[in-house]
Structures are given as structure tokens and as C-alpha cells.
C-alpha positions as CSV (number, residue, x, y, z in Angstrom):
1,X,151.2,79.9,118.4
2,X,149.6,82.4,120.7
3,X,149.8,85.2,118.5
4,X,147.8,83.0,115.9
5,X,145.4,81.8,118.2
6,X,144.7,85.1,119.2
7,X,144.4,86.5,115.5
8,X,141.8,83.6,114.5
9,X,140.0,84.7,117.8
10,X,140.2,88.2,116.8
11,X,138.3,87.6,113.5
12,X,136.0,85.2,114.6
13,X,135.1,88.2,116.8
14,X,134.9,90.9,114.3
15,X,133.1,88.1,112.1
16,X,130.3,87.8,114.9
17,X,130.2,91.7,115.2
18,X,129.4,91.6,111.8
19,X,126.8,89.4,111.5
20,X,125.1,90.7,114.7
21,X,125.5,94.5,113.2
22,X,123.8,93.0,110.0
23,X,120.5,91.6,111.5
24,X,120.3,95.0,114.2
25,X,120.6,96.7,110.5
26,X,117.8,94.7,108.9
27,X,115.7,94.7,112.0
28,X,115.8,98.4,112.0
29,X,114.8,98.3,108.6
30,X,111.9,96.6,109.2
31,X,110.6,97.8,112.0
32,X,110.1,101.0,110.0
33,X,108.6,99.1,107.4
34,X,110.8,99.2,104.8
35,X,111.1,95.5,103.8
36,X,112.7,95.5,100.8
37,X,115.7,97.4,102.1
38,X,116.2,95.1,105.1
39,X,116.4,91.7,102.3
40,X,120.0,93.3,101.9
41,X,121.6,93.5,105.4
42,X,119.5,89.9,105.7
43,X,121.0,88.4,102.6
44,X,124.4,89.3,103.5
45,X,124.2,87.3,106.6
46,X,122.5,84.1,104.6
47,X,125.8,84.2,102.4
48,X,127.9,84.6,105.1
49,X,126.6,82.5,107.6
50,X,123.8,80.2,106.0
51,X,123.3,78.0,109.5
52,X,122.0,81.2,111.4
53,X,118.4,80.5,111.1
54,X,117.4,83.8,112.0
55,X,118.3,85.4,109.0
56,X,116.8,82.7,106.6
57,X,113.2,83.4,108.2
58,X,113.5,87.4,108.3
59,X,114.5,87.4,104.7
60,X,111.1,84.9,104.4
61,X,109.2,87.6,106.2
62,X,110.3,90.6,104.4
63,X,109.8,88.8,101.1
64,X,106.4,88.5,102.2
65,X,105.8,92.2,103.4
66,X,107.0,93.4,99.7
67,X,104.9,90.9,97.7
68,X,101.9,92.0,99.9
69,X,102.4,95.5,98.7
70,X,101.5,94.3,95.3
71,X,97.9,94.4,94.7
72,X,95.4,93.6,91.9
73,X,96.3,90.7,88.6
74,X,99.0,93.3,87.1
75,X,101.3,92.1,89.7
76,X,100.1,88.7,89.8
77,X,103.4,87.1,88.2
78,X,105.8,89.3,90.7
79,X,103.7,88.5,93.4
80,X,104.0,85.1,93.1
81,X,107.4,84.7,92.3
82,X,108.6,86.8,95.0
83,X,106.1,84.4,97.3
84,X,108.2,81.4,96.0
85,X,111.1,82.8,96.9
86,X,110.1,83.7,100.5
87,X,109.1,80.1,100.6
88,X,112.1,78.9,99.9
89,X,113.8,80.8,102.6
90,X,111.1,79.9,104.7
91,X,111.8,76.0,104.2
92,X,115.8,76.5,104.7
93,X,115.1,77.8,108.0
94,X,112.8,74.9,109.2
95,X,115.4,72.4,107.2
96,X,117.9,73.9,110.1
97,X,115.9,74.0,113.0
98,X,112.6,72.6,112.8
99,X,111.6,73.6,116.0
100,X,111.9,76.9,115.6
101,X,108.5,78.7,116.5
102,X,109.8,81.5,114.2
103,X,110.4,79.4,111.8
104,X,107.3,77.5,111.6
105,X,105.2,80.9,112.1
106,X,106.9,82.4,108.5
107,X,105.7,79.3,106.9
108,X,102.6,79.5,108.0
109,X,102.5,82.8,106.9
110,X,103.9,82.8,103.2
111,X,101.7,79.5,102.5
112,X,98.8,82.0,104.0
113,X,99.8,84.9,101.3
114,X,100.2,82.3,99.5
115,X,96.7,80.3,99.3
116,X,94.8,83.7,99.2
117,X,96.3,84.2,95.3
118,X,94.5,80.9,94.6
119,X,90.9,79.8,93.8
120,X,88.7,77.5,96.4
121,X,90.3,74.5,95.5
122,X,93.6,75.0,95.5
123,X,93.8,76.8,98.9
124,X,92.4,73.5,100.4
125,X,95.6,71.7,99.0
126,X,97.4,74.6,101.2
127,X,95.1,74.5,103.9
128,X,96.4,71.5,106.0
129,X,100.1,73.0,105.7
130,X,98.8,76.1,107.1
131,X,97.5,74.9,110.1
132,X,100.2,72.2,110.7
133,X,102.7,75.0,110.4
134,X,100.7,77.8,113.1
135,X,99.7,75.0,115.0
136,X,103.6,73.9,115.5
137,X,104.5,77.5,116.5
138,X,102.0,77.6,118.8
139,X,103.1,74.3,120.6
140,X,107.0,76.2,120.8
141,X,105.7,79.4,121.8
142,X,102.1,79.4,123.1
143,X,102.3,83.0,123.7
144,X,102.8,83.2,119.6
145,X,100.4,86.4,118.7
146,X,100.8,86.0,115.2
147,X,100.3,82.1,115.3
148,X,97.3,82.1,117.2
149,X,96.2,85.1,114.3
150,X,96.6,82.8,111.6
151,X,95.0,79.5,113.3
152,X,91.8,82.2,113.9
153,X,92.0,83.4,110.5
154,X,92.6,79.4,108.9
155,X,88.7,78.6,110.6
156,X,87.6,82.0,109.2
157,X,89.0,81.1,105.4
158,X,87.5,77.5,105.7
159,X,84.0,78.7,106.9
160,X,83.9,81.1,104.5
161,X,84.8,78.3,101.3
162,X,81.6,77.2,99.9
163,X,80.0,74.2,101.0
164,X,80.5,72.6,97.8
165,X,83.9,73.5,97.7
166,X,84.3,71.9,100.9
167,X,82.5,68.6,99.5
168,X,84.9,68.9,96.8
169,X,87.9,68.9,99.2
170,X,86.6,66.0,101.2
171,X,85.9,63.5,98.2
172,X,89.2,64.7,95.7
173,X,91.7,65.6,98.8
174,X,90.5,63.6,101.6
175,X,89.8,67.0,103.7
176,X,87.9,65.8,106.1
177,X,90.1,67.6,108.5
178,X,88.7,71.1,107.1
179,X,85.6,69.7,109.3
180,X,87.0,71.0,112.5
181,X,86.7,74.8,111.2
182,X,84.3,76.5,113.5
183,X,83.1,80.3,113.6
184,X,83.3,80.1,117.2
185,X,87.1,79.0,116.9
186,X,88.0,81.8,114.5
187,X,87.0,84.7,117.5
188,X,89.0,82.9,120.2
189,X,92.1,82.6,118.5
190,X,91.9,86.0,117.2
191,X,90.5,87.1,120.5
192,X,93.8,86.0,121.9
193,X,96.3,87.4,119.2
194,X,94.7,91.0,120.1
195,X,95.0,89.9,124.0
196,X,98.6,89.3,123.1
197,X,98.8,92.7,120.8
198,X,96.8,94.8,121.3
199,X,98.4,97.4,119.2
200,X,98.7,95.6,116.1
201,X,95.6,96.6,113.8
202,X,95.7,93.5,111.7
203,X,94.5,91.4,114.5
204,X,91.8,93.7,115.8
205,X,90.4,93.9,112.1
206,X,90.4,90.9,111.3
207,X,88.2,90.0,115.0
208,X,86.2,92.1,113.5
209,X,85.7,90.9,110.2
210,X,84.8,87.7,112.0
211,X,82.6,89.0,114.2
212,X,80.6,90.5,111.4
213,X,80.6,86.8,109.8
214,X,79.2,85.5,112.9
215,X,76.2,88.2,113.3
216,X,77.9,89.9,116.2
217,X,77.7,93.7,114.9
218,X,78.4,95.0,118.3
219,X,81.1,93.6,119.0
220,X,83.0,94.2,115.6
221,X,82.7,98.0,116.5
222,X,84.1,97.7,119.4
223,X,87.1,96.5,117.6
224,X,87.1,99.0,115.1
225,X,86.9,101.8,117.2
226,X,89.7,100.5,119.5
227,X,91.9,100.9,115.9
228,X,90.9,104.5,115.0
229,X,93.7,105.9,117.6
230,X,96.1,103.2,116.9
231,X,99.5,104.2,115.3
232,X,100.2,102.9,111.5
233,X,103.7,101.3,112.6
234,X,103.5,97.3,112.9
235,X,102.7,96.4,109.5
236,X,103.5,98.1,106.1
237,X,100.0,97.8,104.5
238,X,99.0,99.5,108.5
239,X,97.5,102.4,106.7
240,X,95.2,100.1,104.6
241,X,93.7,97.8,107.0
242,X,93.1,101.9,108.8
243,X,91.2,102.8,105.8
244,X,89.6,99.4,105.8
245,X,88.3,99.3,109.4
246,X,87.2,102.9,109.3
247,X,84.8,102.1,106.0
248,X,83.7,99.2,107.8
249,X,82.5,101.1,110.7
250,X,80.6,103.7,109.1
251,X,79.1,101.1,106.8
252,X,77.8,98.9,110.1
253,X,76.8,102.2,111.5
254,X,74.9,103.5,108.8
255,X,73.5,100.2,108.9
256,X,72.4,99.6,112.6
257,X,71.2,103.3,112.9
258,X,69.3,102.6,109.5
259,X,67.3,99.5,111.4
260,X,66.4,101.5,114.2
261,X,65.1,104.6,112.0
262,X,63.2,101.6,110.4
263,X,62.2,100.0,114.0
């Protein structure tokens, strides 16, 4: 009896090992952003132990680092498909723990991707489930970076709809919550995901894209110049959002030093 006890203790062990071995394999993986190769070590561990939430929502996020790789309408069809799926991983995770700030944060993010593949209209139908989702992570974890980026960039993306797309919302949808969007919300939640992060380029560009919205030039180059030094390594599309803050700055630039040869 002992020597069975201690052989189903043994490979409950080795089992655990596994599994733990598995998710240090596909965190590796992404951390040097290579996505796709960590959905293997992370689907193994979904087979073999489907109630470890952790795994569902990594395999959600890497699904959503490779479909962002896929720019422009040839990979429309992929794109979307592989943003499905990440949904679906997504929703397992919250189906097991559904307070899981994680959890709720890689929701928020694939129904982000998501809505930015679709016209006006239909990213109102996924704008409440945005916010709803970032909002909930941030009431888990209130020192949620990447929460409090998507809530700043969820008042960006409604200020910038059209206002008749916004009537449109509130008279077919009922959207009248789409009212509380405010410029001045955008730059304090994304204020506080760079506060959070510093490092991370994504949140210091898109501040910056926000603070261009909102007439404040000076400020948005201050931003971009903090991500000239930074180091390509938190995000796989890193090297674009470097290309893209480095245009925008000598475009604002050429445009401020433009006004005062004019002055």
C-alpha cells in the first residue's frame, strides 16, 4: 500500500514538473518574442492539464502577438481566424476563473485586435466588452500596466469615431455609455501605464499619439524621445512602433520649427 502511494505521489510529482517546465519553456519563448513557438509548450499543458488557467490565457496572448504580425487585407482571413481562436482560449480561461486579472486583461486585448479589423460600427458592438473586460482587470490588479493602456487607448478609439458614428451607436445600440470617452481620460490612463512601464514603447507611443490628438505637441515629443534609446524587446512588432515614433518626431519637428521660420 505504501509502495503505491508513494509511486502515484511520484508521478503526480514528475507530472507537476512537467507542466511547470512547459510554461518556463513557453514563457522563454515569448519573452524573446517568438510567439508562435511558445503556442506549442502552451498547448501541451492545455491538453494535459485544461483547469490551469495560466496556460489557456498565454496561448490567448501569443495567438494575438502572431495575428498582429499580419498586416494589410492579404492576411485579412488568417488574421481573423487566428483572432477567433485566441478568443476562444481567452473565454476558457475566464470560464475557469473569472477573476483572474490576467484573464480579463487577454480579453480585453484580443476583443481590442479584434475591433480594430472592423469598420466604425461594428467596433462599437465591441466597445462595451472592451472596457468591461480592462476595467475588471483593473479592479483585480490596480497596478495592471497593460489594463490601464487599453482603458486610455478605449477613450482615444471612441474620441476618435465620428460623431455620426457615435449618434449611430447611441440610437441602433443604445451606446450612450460611449458618452463617457474623454481626451483628457485617454492621457491619464496611458500616463499611468508608462508610470507603471516605462520601458515598454507601446505605451509611451501611444501617449503620444494622444497627445498629438489633444493639441499637446510638446509633450508628445517628450514621449518620443524617451523611446529612441529604448531596447526593441517587450513586444514583437517593438521595432515598428520604433520606426513609427521616430517618423512622428521628425514630422512634429519639421512641423513646429516650420511655424517658427513662419513666426
Amino acid at each position: 500500500m505504501r509502495l503505491c502511494l508513494a509511486l502515484v505521489f511520484a508521478a503526480s510529482t514528475a507530472h507537476a514538473q512537467t507542466t511547470s517546465e512547459l510554461i518556463a519553456r513557453g514563457d522563454s519563448l515569448w519573452e524573446a518574442l517568438q510567439p508562435e513557438a511558445s503556442l506549442g509548450p502552451y498547448g501541451d499543458v492545455v491538453r494535459t492539464d485544461p483547469q490551469l488557467v495560466e496556460a489557456w490565457w498565454k496561448y490567448a496572448r501569443s495567438q494575438v502577438d502572431v495575428a498582429k504580425q499580419l498586416e494589410g487585407d492579404d492576411f485579412r482571413e488568417r488574421r481573423d481566424s487566428i483572432y477567433g481562436v485566441a478568443r476562444a482560449y481567452a473565454q476558457s480561461a475566464l470560464n475557469f476563473a473569472p477573476d483572474d486579472a490576467e484573464a480579463r486583461f487577454v480579453m480585453a486585448l484580443v476583443l481590442g485586435r479584434q475591433s480594430l479589423t472592423r469598420g466604425g460600427r461594428e467596433r462599437v458592438q465591441y466597445a462595451r466588452e472592451i472596457y468591461e473586460a480592462a476595467a475588471g482587470a483593473l479592479e483585480i490588479d490596480p497596478e495592471h500596466a497593460g489594463a490601464w493602456h487599453i482603458l486610455g487607448a478605449w477613450h482615444a478609439e471612441v474620441r476618435r469615431l465620428s460623431g455620426f458614428t457615435r449618434f449611430l451607436a447611441k440610437t441602433l445600440f443604445g451606446a450612450g455609455f460611449l458618452g463617457r470617452a474623454e481626451w483628457d481620460s485617454a492621457a491619464v490612463y496611458l500616463e499611468r501605464a508608462v508610470a507603471l512601464e516605462p520601458a515598454y514603447i507601446f505605451h509611451r507611443l501611444e501617449l503620444a499619439e494622444i497627445y498629438v490628438d489633444m493639441d499637446r505637441v510638446d509633450d508628445a515629443l517628450v514621449q518620443l524621445e524617451a523611446i529612441e534609446p529604448l531596447n526593441p524587446e517587450g513586444d514583437v512588432l517593438d521595432p515598428s512602433y520604433k520606426a513609427r515614433a521616430a517618423a512622428m518626431y521628425r514630422e512634429l519637428r519639421s512641423s513646429r520649427n516650420g511655424q517658427s521660420d513662419a513666426g
